[in-house]
VMD Tcl script that draws the C-alpha trace (Angstrom):
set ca {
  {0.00 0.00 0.00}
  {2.75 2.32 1.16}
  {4.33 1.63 -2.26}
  {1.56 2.42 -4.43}
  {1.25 5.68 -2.52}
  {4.59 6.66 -2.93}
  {4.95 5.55 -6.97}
  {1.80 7.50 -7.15}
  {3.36 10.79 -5.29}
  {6.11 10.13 -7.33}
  {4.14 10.43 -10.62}
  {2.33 13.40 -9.62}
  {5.77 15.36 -8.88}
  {6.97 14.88 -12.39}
  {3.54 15.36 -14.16}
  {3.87 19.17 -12.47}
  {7.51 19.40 -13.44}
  {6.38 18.47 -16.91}
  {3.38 21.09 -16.22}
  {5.81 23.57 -15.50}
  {8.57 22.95 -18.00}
  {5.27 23.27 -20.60}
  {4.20 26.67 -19.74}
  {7.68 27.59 -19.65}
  {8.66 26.75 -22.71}
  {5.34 28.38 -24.14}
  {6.04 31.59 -22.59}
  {9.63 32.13 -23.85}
  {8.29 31.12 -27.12}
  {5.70 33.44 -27.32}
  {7.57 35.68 -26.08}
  {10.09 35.51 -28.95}
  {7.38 35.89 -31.09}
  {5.72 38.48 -30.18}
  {9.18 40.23 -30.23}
  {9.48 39.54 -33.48}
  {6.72 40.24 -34.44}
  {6.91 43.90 -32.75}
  {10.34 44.45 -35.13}
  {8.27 43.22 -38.51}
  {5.22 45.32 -37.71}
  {4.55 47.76 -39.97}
  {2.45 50.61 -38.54}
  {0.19 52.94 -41.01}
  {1.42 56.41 -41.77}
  {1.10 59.19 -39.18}
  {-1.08 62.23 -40.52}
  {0.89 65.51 -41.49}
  {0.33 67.44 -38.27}
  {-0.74 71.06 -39.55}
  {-1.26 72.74 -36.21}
  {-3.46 76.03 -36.73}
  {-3.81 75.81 -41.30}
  {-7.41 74.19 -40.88}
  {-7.37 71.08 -42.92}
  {-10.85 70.71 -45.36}
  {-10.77 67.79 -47.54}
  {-13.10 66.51 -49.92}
  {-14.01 67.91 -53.35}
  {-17.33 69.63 -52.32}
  {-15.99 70.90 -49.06}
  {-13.36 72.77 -51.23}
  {-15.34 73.98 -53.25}
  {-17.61 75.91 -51.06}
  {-14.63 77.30 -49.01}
  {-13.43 79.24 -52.28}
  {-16.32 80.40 -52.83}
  {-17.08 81.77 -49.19}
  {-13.99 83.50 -49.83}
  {-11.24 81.43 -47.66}
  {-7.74 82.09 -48.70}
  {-6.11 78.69 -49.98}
  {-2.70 78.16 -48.60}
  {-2.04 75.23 -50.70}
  {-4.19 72.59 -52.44}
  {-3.15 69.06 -53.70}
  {-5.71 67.05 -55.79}
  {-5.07 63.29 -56.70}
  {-3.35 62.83 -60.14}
  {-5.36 61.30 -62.57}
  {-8.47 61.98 -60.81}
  {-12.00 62.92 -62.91}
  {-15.62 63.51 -62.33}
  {-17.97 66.60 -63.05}
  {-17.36 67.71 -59.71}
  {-13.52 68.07 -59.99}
  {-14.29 70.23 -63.41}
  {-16.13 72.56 -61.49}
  {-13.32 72.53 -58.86}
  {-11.08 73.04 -61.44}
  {-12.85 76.12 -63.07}
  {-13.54 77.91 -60.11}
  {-9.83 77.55 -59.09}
  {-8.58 79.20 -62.76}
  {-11.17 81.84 -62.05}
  {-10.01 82.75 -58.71}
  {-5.74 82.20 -59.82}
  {-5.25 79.55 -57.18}
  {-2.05 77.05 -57.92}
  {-2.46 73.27 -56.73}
  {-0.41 70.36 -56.92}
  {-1.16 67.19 -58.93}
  {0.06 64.07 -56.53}
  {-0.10 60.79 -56.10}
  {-3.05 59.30 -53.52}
  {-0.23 57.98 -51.21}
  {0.71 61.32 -50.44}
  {-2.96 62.56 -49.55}
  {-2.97 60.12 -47.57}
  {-0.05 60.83 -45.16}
  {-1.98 64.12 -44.76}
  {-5.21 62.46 -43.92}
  {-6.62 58.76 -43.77}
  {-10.04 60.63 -43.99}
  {-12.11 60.26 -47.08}
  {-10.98 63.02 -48.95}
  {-12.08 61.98 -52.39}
  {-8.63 62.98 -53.60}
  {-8.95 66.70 -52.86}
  {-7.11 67.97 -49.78}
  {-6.65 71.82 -49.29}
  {-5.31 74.39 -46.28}
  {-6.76 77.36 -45.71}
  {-4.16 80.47 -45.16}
  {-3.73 81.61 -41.51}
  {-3.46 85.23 -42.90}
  {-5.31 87.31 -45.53}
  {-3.17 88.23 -48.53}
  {-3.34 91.83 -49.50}
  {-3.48 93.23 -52.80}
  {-0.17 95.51 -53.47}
  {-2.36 97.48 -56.18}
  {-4.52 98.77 -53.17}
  {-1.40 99.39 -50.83}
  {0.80 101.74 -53.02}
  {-1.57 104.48 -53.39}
  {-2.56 104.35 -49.85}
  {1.42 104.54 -48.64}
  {1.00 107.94 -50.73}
  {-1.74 109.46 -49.16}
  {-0.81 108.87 -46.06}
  {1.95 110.84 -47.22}
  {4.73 108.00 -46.59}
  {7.63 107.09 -49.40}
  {6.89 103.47 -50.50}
  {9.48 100.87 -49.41}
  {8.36 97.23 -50.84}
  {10.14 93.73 -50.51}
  {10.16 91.42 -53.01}
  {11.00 87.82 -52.47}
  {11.96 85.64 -55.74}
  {11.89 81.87 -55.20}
  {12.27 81.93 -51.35}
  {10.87 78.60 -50.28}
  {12.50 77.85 -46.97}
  {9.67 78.99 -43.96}
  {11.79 79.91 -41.50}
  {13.89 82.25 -43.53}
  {10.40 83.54 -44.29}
  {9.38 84.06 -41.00}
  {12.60 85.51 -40.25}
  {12.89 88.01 -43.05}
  {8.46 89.20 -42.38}
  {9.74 89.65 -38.44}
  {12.75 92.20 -40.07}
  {10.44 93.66 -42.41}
  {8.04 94.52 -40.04}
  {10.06 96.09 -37.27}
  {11.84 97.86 -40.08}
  {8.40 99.17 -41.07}
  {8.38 97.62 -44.80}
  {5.00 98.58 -46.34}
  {4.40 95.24 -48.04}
  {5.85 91.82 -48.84}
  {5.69 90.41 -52.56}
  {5.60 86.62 -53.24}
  {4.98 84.51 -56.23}
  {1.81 82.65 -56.24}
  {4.30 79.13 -57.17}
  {7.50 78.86 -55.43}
  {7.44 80.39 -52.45}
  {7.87 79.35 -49.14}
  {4.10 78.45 -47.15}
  {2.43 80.71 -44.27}
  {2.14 78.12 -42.04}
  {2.87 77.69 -38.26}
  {6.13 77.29 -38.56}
  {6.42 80.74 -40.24}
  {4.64 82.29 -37.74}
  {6.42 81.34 -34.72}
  {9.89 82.05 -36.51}
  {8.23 85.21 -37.44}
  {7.36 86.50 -34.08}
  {3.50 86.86 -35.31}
  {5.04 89.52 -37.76}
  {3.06 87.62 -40.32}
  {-0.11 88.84 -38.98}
  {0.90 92.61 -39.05}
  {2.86 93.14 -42.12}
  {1.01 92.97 -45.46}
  {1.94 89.98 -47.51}
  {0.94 89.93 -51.32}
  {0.89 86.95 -53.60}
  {1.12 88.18 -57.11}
  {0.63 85.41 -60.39}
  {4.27 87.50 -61.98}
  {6.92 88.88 -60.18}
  {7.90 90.51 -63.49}
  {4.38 91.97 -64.07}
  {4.35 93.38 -60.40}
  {7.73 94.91 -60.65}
  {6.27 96.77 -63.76}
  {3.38 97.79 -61.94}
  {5.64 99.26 -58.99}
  {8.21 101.14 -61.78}
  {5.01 102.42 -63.40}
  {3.85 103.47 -59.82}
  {7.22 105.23 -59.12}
  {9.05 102.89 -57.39}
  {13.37 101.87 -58.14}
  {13.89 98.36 -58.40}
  {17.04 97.33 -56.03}
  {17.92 94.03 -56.84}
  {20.33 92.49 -54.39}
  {22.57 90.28 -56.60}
  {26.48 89.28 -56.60}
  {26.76 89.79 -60.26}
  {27.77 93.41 -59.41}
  {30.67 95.28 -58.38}
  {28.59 98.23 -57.01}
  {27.65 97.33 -53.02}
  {24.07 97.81 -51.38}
  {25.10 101.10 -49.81}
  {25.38 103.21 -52.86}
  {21.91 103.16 -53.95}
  {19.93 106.31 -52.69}
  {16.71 104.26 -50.06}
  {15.19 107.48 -49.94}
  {13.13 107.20 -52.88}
  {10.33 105.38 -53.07}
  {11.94 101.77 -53.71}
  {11.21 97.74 -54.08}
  {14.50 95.68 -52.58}
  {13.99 92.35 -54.54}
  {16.00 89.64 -52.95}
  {15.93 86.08 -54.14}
  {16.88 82.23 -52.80}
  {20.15 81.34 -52.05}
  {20.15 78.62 -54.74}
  {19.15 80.41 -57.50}
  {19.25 83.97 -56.41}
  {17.08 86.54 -58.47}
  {15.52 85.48 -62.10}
  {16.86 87.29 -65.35}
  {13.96 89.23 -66.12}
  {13.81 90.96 -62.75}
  {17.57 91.19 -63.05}
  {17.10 93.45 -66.20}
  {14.93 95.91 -65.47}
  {16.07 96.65 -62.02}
  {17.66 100.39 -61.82}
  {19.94 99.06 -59.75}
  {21.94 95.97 -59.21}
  {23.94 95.95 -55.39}
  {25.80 93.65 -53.53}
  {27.08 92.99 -49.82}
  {30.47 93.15 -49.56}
  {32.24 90.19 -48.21}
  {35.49 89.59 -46.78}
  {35.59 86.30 -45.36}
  {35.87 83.07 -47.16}
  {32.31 82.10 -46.86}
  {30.80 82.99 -50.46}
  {27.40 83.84 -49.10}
  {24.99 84.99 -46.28}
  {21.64 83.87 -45.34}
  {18.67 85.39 -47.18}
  {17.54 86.50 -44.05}
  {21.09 88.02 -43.12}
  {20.95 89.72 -46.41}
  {17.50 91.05 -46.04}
  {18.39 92.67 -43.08}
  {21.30 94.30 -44.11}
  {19.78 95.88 -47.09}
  {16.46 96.41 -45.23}
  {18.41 98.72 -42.25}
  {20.57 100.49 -44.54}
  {17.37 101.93 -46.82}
  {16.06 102.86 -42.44}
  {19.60 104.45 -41.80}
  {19.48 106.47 -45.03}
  {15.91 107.40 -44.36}
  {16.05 108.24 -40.63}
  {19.72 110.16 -41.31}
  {18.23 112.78 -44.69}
}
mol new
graphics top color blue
foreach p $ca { graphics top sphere $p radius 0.5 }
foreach p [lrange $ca 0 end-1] q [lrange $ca 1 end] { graphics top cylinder $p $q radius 0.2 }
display resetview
């Protein structure tokens, strides 16, 4: 009896060790594959945070923003994409001179996993200002016009940087292309000290057709270019003047270039061939104020 109890105690004891040795094994097992598992999962692409540019998607939805007058920051609509409603999209946005991008759906939908029917827009945290109602008001309030003109700056914090200099400088106006130019978004803002709120900023179809306009209007073109010998300080700021600046890859186009009455450069000493469009824009920017606050 004693030794059927004790074969049976014994078979018990290695039952559990099996038991145990079981759920051990099944544990480090899943536990390697759920680690695995973690380095082969693939999650789904995070939305393009746009922090205060509201986000209105949809073809519809756009649509009626237009036409309510919104300002559209920037617009992407999915290539190859048709329908009556994307004609009428598409006419109202010629009528009103609004650019958008053609792009592929994959890139919509990084911005949102919404249904945006392949239409995504952002609506402008400013209002842009029209620089044919500006000029003649700088006049009558009996002020001489100073303008800045910005050809092909894209990067947003040099933006923002170059509206905060503008403004404290007291700049009338800033001129952008409609294409290529850098977005008014948060980003801008911040780096711009909220300058972008107080200075006007105009987006203009031609830079070339504006900077007839201001000529016509009485206004020097300064273009602020290296292929010059003459230096920013021997223009005279006092009269009523546009300082045109442009990227630091491809500086100002040709056919701003040639019209301009005056072509000036910074001098440089160092062995750095460059500065910073925003360095640049406030050294021409302060020495138009020095001349002006010194006549």
């Amino acid at each position: 009896m004693m030794l059927i109890s004790l074969a049976m105690c014994i078979n018990i004891y290695f039952q559990l060790k099996l038991a145990r040795y079981i759920v051990h094994s099944f544990l480090c097992c899943n536990f390697v594959t759920k680690s695995e598992c973690m380095q082969n999962f693939s999650r789904p692409p995070r939305p393009i945070k746009k922090e205060t540019n509201q986000l209105i998607f949809g073809i519809r939805a756009v649509i009626e923003a237009i036409e309510s007058g919104k300002e559209i920051e920037s617009l992407f609509i999915q290539r190859g994409l048709g329908g009556g409603l994307l004609i009428e999209l598409k006419t109202l946005i010629r009528e009103r001179n609004i650019s958008y991008q053609q792009v592929p759906i994959e890139k919509l939908n990084r911005i949102t996993l919404k249904n945006h029917q392949g239409v995504i827009a952002f609506i402008s945290p400013i209002t842009y200002q029209n620089i044919e109602d500006i000029i003649p008001m700088v006049y009558e309030n009996g002020d001489v016009p100073l303008i800045l003109m910005l050809d092909g700056v894209t990067d947003i914090r040099n933006f923002g940087a170059i509206a905060r200099t503008a403004e404290c400088a007291g700049i009338h106006a800033i001129v952008v292309p409609n294409k290529g130019s850098a977005e008014i978004n948060p980003d801008a803002i911040k780096t711009s000290a909220g300058a972008l709120f107080k200075i006007p900023v105009c987006r203009v179809d031609s830079l070339y057709k504006t900077a007839k306009f201001l000529q016509e209007s009485g206004l020097q073109l300064i273009s602020c270019t290296e292929k010059t010998e003459a230096t920013v300080y021997e223009p005279d700021y006092t009269l009523p003047s546009t300082l045109i600046l442009g990227s630091e890859e491809d500086g100002i186009s040709d056919d701003l270039l040639r019209i301009s009455e005056h072509l000036a450069k910074i001098p440089l000493f160092g062995e750095i061939a460059s500065l910073n469009v925003s360095v640049s824009t406030g050294v021409v920017v302060y020495e138009a104020i020095r001349q002006r606050t010194n006549k």
